[in-house]
C-alpha positions as CSV (number, residue, x, y, z in Angstrom):
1,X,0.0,0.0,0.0
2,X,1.9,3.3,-1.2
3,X,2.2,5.6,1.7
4,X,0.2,9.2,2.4
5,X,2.4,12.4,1.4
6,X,2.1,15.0,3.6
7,X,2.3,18.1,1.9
8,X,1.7,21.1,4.7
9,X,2.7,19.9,8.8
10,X,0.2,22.7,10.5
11,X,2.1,21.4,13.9
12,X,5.4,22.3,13.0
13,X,4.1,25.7,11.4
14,X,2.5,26.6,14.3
15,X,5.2,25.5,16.7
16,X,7.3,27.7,14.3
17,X,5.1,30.3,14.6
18,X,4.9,30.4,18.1
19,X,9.0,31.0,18.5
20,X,9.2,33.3,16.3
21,X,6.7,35.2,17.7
22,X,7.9,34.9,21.0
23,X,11.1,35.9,20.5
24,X,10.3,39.0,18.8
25,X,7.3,39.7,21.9
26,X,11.1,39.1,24.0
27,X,12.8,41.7,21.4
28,X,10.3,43.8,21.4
29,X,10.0,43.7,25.1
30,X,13.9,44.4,25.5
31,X,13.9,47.4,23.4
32,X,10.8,48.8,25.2
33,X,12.6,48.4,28.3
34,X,15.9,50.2,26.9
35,X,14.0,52.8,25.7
36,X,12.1,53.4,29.2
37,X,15.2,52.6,30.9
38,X,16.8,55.8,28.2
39,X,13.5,58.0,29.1
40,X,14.0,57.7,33.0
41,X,18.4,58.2,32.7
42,X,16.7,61.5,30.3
43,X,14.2,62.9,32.0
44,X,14.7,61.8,35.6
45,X,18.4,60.9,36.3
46,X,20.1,63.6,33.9
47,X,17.3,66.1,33.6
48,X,19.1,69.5,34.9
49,X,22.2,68.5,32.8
50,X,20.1,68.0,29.7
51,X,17.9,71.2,30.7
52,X,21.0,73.5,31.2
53,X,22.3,71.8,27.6
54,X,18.8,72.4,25.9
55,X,18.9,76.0,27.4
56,X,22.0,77.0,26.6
57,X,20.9,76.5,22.8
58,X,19.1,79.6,23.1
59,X,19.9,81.3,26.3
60,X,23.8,82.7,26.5
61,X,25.5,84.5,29.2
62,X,27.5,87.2,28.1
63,X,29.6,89.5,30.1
64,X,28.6,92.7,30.3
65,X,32.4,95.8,30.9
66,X,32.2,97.9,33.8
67,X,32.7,101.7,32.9
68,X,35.9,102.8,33.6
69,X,36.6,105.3,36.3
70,X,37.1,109.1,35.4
71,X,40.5,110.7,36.5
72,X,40.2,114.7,37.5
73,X,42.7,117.2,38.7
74,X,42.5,118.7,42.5
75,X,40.0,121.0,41.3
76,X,37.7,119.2,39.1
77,X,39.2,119.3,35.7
78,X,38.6,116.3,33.9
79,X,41.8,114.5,32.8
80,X,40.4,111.2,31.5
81,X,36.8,110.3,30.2
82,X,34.9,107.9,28.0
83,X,33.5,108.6,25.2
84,X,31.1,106.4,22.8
85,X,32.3,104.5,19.9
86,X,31.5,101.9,17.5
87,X,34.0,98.7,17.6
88,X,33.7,95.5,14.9
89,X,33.6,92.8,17.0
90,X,34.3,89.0,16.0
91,X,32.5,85.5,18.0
92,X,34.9,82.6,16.6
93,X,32.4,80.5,17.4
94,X,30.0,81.7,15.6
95,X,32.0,82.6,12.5
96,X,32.2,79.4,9.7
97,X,35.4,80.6,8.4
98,X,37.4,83.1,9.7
99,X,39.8,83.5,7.3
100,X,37.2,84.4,4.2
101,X,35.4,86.4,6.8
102,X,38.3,88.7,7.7
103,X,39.0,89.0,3.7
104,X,35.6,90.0,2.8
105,X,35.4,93.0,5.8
106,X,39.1,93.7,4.9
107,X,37.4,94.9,1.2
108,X,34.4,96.6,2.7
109,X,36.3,98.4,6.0
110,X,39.9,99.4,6.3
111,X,41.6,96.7,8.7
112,X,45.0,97.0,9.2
113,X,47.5,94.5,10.0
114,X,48.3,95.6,13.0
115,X,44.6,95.4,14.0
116,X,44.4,91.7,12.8
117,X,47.7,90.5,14.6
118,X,46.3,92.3,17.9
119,X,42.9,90.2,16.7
120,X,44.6,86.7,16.3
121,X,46.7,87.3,19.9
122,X,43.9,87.9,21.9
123,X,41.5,84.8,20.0
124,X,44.2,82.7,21.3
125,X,43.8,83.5,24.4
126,X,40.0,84.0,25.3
127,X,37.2,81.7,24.8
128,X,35.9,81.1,21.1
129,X,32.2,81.9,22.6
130,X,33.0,85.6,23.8
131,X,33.3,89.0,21.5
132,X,36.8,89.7,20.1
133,X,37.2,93.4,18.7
134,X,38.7,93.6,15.3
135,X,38.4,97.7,14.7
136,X,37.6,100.1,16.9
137,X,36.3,103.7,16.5
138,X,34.4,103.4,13.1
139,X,33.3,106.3,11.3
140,X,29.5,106.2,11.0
141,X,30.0,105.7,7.1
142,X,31.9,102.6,8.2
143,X,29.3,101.5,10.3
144,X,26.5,102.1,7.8
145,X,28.1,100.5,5.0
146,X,29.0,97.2,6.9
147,X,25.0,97.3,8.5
148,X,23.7,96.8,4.8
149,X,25.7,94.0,4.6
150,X,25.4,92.6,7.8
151,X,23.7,89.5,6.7
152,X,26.6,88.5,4.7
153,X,28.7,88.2,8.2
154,X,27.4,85.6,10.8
155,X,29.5,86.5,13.8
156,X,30.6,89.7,13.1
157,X,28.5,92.9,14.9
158,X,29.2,96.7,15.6
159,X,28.8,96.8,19.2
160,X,28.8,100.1,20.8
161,X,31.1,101.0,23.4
162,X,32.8,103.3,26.1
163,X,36.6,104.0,25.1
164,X,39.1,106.1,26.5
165,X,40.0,110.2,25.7
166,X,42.2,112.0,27.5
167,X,41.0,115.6,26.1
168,X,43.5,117.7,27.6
169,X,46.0,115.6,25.5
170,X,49.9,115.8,26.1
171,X,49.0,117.7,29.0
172,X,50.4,115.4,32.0
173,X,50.7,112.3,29.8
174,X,53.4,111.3,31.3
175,X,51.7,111.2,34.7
176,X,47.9,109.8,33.6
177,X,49.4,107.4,31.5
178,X,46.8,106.3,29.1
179,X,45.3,102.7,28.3
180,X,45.9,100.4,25.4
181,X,44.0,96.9,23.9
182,X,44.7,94.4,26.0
183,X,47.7,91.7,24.7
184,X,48.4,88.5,26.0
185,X,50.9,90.0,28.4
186,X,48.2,91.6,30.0
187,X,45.8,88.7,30.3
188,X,48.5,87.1,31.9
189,X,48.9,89.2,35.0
190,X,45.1,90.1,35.6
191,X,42.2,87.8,36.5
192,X,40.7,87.0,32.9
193,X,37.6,86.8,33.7
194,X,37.3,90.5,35.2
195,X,38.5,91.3,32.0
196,X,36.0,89.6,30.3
197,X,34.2,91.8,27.5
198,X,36.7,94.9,27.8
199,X,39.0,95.8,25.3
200,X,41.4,98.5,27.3
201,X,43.6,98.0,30.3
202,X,46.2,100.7,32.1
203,X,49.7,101.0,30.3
204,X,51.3,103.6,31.8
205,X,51.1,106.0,35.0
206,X,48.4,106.6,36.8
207,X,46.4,104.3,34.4
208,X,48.3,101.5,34.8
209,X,49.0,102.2,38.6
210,X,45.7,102.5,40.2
211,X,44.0,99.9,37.4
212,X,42.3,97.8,40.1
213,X,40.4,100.8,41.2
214,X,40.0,102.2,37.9
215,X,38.5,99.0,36.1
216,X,35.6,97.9,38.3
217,X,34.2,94.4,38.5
218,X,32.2,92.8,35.4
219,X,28.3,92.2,35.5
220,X,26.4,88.8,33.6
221,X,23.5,89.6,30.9
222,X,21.2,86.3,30.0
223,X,20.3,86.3,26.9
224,X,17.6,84.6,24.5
225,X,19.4,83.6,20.9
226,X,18.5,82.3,18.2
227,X,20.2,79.5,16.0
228,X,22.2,82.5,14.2
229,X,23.9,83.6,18.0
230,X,21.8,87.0,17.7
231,X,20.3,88.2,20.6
232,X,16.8,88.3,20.9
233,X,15.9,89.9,24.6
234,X,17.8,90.2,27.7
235,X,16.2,87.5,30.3
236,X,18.6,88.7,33.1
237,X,20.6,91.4,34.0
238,X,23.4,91.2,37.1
239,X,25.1,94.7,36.5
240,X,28.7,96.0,36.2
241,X,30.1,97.0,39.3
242,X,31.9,100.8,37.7
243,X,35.4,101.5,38.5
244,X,36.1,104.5,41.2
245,X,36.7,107.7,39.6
246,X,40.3,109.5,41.0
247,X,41.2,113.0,42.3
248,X,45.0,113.9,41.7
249,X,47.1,116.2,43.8
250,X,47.6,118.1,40.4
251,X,46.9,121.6,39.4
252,X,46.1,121.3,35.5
253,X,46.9,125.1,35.8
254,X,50.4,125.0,37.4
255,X,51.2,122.1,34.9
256,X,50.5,123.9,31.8
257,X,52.7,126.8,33.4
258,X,55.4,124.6,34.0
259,X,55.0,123.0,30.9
260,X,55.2,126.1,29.2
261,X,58.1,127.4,30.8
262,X,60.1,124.7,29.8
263,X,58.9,125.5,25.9
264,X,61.4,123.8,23.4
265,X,63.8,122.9,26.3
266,X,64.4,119.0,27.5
267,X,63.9,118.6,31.0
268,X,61.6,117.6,33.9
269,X,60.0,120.3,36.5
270,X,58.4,118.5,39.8
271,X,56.3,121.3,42.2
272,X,55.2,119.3,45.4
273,X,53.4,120.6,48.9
274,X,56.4,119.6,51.4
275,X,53.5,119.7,53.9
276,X,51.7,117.0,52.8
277,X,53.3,115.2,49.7
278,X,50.5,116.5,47.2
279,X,52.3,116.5,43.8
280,X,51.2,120.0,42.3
281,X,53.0,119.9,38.7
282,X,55.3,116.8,37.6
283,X,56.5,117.4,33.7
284,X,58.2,116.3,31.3
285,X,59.5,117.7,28.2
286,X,58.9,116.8,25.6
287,X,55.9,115.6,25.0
288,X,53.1,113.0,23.1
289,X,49.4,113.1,22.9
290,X,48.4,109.8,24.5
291,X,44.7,109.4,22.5
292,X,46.4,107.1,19.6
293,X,47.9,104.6,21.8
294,X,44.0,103.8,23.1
295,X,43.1,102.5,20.2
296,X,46.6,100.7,19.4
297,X,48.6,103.2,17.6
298,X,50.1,102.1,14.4
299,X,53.7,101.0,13.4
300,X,54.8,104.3,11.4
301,X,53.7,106.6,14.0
302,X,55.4,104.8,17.0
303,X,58.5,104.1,15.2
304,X,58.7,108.4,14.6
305,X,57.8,108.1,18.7
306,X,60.3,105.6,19.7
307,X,63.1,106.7,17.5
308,X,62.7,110.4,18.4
309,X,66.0,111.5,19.5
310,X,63.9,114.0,22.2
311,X,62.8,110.6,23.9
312,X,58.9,111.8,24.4
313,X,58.2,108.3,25.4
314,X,60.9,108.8,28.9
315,X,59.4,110.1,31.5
316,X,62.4,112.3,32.8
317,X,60.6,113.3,36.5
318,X,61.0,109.8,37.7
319,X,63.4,107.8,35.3
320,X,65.4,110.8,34.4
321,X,69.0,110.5,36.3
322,X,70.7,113.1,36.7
323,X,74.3,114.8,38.6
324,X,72.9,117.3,41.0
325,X,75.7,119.7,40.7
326,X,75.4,122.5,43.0
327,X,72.0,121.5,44.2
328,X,73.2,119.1,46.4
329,X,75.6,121.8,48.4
330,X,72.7,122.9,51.0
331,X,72.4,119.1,52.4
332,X,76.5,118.8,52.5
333,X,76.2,122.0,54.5
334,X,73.5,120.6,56.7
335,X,76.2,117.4,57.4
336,X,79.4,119.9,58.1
337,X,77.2,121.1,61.1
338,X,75.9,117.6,62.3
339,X,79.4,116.7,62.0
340,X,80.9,119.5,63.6
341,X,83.1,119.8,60.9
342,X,82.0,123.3,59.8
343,X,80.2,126.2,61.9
344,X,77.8,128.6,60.8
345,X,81.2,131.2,61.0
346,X,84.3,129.2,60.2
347,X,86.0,130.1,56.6
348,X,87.8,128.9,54.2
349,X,90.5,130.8,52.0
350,X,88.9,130.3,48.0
351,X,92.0,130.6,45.4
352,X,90.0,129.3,42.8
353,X,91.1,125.7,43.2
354,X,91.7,123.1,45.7
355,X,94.3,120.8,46.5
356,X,94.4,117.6,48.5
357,X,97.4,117.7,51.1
358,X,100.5,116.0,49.8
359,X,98.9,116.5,46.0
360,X,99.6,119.0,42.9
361,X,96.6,118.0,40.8
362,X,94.2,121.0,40.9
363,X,90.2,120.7,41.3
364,X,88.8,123.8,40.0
365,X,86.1,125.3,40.9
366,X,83.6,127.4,38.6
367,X,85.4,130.8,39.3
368,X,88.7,130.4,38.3
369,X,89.8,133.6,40.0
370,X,88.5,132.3,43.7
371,X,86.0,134.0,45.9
372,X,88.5,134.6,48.4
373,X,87.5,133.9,52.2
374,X,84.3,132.3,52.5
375,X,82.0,131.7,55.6
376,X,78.9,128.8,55.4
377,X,76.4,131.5,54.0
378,X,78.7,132.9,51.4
379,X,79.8,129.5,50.2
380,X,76.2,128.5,49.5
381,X,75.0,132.2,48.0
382,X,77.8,132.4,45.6
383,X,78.2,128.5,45.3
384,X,81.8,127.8,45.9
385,X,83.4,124.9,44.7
386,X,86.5,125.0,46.7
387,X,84.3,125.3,50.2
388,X,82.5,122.7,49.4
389,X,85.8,120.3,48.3
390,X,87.4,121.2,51.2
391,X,83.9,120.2,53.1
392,X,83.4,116.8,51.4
393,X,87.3,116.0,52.3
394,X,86.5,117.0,55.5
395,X,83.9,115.0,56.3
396,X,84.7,111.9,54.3
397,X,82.7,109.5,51.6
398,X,80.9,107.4,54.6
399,X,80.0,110.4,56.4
400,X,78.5,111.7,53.4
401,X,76.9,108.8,52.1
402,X,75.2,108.1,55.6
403,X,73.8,111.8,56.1
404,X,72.4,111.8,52.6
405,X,70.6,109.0,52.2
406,X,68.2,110.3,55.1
407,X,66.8,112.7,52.7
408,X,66.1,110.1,50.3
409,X,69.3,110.2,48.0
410,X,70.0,106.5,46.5
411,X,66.4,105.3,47.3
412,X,63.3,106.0,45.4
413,X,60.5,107.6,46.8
414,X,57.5,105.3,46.7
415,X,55.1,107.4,44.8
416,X,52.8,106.2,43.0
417,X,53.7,106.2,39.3
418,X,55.2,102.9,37.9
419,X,58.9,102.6,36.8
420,X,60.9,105.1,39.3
421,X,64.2,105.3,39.3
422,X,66.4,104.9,43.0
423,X,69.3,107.4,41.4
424,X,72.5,106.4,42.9
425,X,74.2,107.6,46.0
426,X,77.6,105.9,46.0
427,X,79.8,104.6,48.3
428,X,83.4,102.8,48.7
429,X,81.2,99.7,49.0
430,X,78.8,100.0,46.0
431,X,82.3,101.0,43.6
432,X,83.7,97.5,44.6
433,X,80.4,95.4,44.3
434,X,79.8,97.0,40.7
435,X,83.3,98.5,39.6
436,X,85.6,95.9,41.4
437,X,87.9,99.1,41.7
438,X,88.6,100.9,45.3
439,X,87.7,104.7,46.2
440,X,90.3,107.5,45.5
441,X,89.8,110.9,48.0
442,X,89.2,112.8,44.7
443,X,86.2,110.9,43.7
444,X,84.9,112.3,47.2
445,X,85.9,115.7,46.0
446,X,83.5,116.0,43.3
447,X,80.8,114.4,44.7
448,X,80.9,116.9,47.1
449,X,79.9,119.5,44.8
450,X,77.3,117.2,43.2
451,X,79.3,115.3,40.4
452,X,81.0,112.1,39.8
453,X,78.9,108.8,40.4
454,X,75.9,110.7,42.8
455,X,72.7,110.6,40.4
456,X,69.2,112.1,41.2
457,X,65.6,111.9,40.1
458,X,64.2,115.0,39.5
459,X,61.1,114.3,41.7
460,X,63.6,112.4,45.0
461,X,65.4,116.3,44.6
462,X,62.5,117.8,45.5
463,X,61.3,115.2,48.4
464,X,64.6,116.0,49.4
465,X,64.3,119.8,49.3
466,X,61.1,119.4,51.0
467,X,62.2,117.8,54.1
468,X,65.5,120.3,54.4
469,X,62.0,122.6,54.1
470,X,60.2,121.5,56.8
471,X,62.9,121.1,58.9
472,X,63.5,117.4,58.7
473,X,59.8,116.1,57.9
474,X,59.5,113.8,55.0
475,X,56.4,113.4,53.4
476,X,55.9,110.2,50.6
477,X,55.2,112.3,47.3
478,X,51.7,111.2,46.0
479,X,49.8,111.8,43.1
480,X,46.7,110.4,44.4
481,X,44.2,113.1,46.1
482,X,41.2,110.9,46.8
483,X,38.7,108.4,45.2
484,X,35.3,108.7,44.8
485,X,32.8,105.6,44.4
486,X,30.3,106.9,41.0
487,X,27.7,104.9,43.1
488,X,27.4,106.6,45.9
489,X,29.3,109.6,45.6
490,X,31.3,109.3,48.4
491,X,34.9,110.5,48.4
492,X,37.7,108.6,50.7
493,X,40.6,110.9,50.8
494,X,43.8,110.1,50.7
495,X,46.3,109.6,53.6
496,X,49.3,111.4,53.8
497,X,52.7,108.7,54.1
498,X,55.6,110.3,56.0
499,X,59.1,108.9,56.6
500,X,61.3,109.1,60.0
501,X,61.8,112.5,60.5
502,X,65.4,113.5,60.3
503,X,66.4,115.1,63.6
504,X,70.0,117.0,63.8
505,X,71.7,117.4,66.7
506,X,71.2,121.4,66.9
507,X,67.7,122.5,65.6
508,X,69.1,126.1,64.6
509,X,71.3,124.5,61.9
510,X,67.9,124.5,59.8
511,X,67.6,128.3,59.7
512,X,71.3,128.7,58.9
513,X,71.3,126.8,55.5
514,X,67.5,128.0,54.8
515,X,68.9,132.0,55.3
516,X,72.0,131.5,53.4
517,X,69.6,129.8,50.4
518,X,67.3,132.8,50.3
519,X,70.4,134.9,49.5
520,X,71.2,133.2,46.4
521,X,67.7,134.6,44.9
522,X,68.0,138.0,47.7
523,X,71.5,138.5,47.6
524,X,73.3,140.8,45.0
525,X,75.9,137.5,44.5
526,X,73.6,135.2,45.0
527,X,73.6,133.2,41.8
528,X,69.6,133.1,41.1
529,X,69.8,136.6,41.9
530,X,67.8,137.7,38.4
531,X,65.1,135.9,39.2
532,X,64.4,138.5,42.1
533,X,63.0,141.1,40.3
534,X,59.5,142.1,41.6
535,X,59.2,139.2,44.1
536,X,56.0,139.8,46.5
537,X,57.3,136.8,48.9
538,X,60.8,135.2,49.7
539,X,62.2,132.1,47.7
540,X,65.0,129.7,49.3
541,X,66.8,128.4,46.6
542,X,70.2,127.0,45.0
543,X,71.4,126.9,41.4
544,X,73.2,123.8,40.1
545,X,75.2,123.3,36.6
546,X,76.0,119.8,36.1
547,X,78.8,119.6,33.9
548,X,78.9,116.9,31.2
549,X,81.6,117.4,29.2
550,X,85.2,118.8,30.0
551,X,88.1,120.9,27.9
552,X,90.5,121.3,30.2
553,X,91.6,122.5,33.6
554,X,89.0,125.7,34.7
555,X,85.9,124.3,32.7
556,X,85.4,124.8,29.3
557,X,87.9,127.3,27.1
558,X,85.1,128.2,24.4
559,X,81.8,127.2,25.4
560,X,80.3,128.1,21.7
561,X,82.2,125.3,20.6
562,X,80.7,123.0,22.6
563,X,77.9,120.5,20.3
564,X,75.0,121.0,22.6
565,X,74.6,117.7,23.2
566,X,77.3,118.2,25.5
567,X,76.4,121.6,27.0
568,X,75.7,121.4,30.8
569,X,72.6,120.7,32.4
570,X,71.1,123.2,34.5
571,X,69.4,123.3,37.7
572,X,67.5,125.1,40.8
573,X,65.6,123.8,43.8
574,X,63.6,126.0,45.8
575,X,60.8,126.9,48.2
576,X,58.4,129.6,49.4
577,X,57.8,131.5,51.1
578,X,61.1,130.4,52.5
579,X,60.0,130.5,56.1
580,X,56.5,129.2,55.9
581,X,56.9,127.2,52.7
582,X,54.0,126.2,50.8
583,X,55.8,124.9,47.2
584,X,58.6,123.0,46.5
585,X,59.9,123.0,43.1
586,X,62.9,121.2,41.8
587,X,64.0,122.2,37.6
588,X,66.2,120.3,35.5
589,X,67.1,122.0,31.8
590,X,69.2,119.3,30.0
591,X,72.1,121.2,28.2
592,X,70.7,124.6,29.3
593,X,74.1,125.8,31.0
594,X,74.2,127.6,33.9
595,X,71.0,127.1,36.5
596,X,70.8,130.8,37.4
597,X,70.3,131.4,34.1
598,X,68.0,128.4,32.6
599,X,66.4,127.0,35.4
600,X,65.8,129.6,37.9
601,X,63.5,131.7,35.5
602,X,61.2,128.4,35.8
603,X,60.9,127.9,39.1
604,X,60.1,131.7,39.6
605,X,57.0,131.1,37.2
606,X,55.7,127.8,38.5
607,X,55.9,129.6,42.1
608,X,54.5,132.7,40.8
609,X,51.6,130.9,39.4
610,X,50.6,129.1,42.8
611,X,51.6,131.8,45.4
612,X,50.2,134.8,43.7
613,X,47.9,134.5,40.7
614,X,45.9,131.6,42.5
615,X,45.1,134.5,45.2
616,X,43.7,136.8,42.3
């Protein structure tokens, strides 16, 4: 019997069936689970970190600059101020390809190199999210022409902002400073993210000295943006705390004046209260306007700066160091009576030159014929050379080095200006720590009469002439009045800073240098005696010539010849009213010969502007 052919097994079908369906029920049944599993890590597990992320897709934080403080003089006049401008700002992030984009604004907007190497430093440091400025201070046809083509420029904005102007100009500029775009060097040695959102930062002077009060501290804006990075509306503001605005110890008034005086000369005038340290005038000559350095000034121009054989750049009134010459006579007075080796009354015979015992060599002085016999007063009226040789030999380099330096000399004077100079007071010690060579008596000599190795700052000669003023009272020199907080108006002055007073053994020695330096102005001899003319008060003061350059024995034999390069600088230090003093100035003419001549005339019109025309 043939067998039965089965053609379709509904068991096994079915059994099939029922695997494969379970297994995909199973697979089905897994992936379900991942994907709750997914839904709970989302939504319950990580929801604030997926919040913030899905936030931050549309809301940005963006720093917001504090507004810089102002700076003013003593009496109000603004020094320093911001003004509005339009800056082309860059986000990295936001920009698809830089390099295209900075060709394409370089054809619609003038963009230097400079301004893109400044660009490029600072995107290297900061993050890609945050503003970079490109150009600052666009015209308003610049910033019409790139708004047209806006669209063309994901990225890219004109952002308006506050940037620095000092109106007065070179007037001070040595002692504001002025600011500059910040460079990696900057970034560096500040707290970046204060910093965050602000293009400028103090360079020099004051700017740069008092920046932490100056800046302020940086406020947070929230933002809603779109997928483009524009801003929509401001959610949340937290806002910039400003920077304090300053008061200066300057008289805008007496600086000009001084400034003036000076007129095509090189040099550095400092006027200073001896009462209290307040800085009245501090120039230097010459001169630069500070505005282009705000913005970053370009190559050419500070090149012609830099190269200037004037050096407008040196600030001479603190970095300036100069041979005090003659100036320095009234302290080495002041030590032959602490010593004891010199009375108010004992003389010395003046043939024109001095001697050291047992030597030939001659040091001359500046009168070649001698003054003859000399007393304290008359040596410092007429300014002998050969008293004051005969002093310094007397008394001895370590005697002289020790007495000095408590007025200062060989130290700087801690005010507040970066870059001072300590000038240099020497000694048998500092010659063999930096010369390797010993001391010779003559080199005492002629530091005695403010030559050889003794250097000064214009500004530490007239800390020092303020405390012979006062009577031994030395006040820290300040430019710093007082600060005021733009928020609530209040104003924190200043404190004054003194040093040990010097005390000498016999108070009277004071007056007898202080009478013998009103004769030089009072005095028929005195050598600032043309400077007296129509004087309504009573100056103490003392010329100096520093002499640079040599032709032989008794000075120079045919001082036309001279290049003036070489000429010698000329000085005066004073006060007044001599017994009740009020102003200190100290002058320094480079190559302006004698100090009577050059120098004096200045003084006498800084002082005239403070002690009498303020009073009109």
């Amino acid at each position: 019997m043939a067998r039965r052919l089965t053609l379709k097994d509904y068991l096994a079908e079915s059994q099939l069936t029922i695997v494969r369906a379970t297994w995909a029920v199973i697979l089905i049944g897994l992936l379900t689970a991942v994907l709750i599993a997914r839904l709970v890590y989302l939504q319950i597990v990580s929801y604030e970190h997926y919040a913030t992320l899905s936030k931050e897709n549309w809301v940005k934080l963006l720093p917001v600059p504090p507004t810089r403080g102002l700076i003013y003089d003593r009496n109000g006049v603004l020094l320093a101020e911001n003004v509005p401008t339009y800056n082309l700002e860059i986000t990295p992030e936001q920009v698809p390809n830089l390099k295209s984009t900075l060709a394409r604004l370089r054809r619609l907007i003038p963009i230097s190199d400079d301004d893109v190497d400044a660009f490029r430093q600072l995107m290297a440091q900061k993050p890609r999210f945050e503003s970079i400025p490109l150009r600052f201070r666009l015209t308003p046809k610049e910033v019409a022409r790139f708004a047209v083509n806006r669209w063309r420029f994901p990225g890219v904005d004109v952002t308006a902002r506050l940037s620095r102007y000092y109106p007065l100009g070179p007037l001070a500029v040595h002692d504001i400073g002025y600011v500059g775009r910040i460079d990696v060097a900057d970034l560096q040695r500040v707290n970046s993210s204060e910093y965050a959102g602000t293009s400028y930062i103090g360079k020099t002077g004051i700017e740069q000295y008092y920046e932490a009060l100056l800046h302020g501290n940086v406020g947070v804006e929230q933002v809603e943006a779109n997928a483009q990075g524009r801003t929509l509306r401001v959610l949340k503001r937290d806002a910039p705390q400003p920077g304090d605005d300053l008061y200066l110890t300057l008289d805008t008034r007496l600086q000009e004046t001084a400034q003036k005086a000076l007129g095509d000369y090189h040099g550095a005038v400092v006027a200073l209260d001896p009462n209290n340290g307040d800085i009245l005038a501090m120039v230097s000559t010459p001169v630069y306007n500070p505005n282009p350095f705000v913005d970053g000034i370009d190559a050419k121009a500070y090149r012609a700066l830099r190269d200037n054989p004037g050096h407008p750049l040196f600030d001479r009134a603190i970095r300036g160091m100069y041979a005090p010459g003659s100036t320095i006579k009234p302290f080495m007075a002041l030590a032959g009576l602490q010593y004891g080796t010199v009375t108010p009354t004992s003389t010395v015979y003046c043939p024109g030159y001095y001697q050291l015992p047992g030597s030939s060599r001659k040091y001359w002085g500046w009168k070649r014929t001698g003054h003859g016999t000399v007393d304290l007063k008359e040596a410092i009226t007429e300014s002998c050379d050969v008293y004051f040789y005969s002093l310094a030999h007397e008394l001895g380099i370590d005697r002289m080095h020790a007495f000095l330096s408590r007025f200062g000399f060989g130290e700087r004077t801690g005010v507040d200006v970066p870059g001072e100079k300590a000038g240099l007071l020497p000694s048998p010690q500092w010659k063999e720590a930096v010369r390797h060579q010993p001391w010779y008596p003559g080199e005492t000599l002629i530091n005695g009469i403010g030559q050889g190795y003794t250097l000064v700052t214009p500004l530490q000669l007239a800390t020092a002439v303020a405390a012979l003023a006062t009577h031994g009272r030395r006040v820290v020199p300040h430019l710093l009045y007082a600060t005021k907080d733009p928020s609530t108006g209040h104003l924190q002055i200043v404190p004054t800073r003194y040093r040990p007073t010097i005390v000498l053994a016999n108070p009277a020695y004071w007056k007898d240098v202080i009478t013998s330096m009103t004769d030089v102005v009072s005095s028929i001899h005195g050598t600032a005696h043309s400077i007296a003319r129509g004087l309504s008060y009573t100056i103490a003061g003392k010329t100096g010539t520093a002499q640079l350059f040599g032709t032989g024995e008794g000075g120079y034999k045919d001082e036309a010849k001279i290049p003036f390069k070489l000429r010698d600088n000329a000085l005066f230090i004073g006060f007044a009213p001599a017994y009740d003093p009020k102003i200190v100035v100290a002058v320094i003419v480079e190559h302006g010969g004698y100090g009577g001549v050059a120098a004096a005339p200045i003084a006498r019109k800084v002082m005239d502007e403070y002690l009498v025309r303020e009073k009109q």
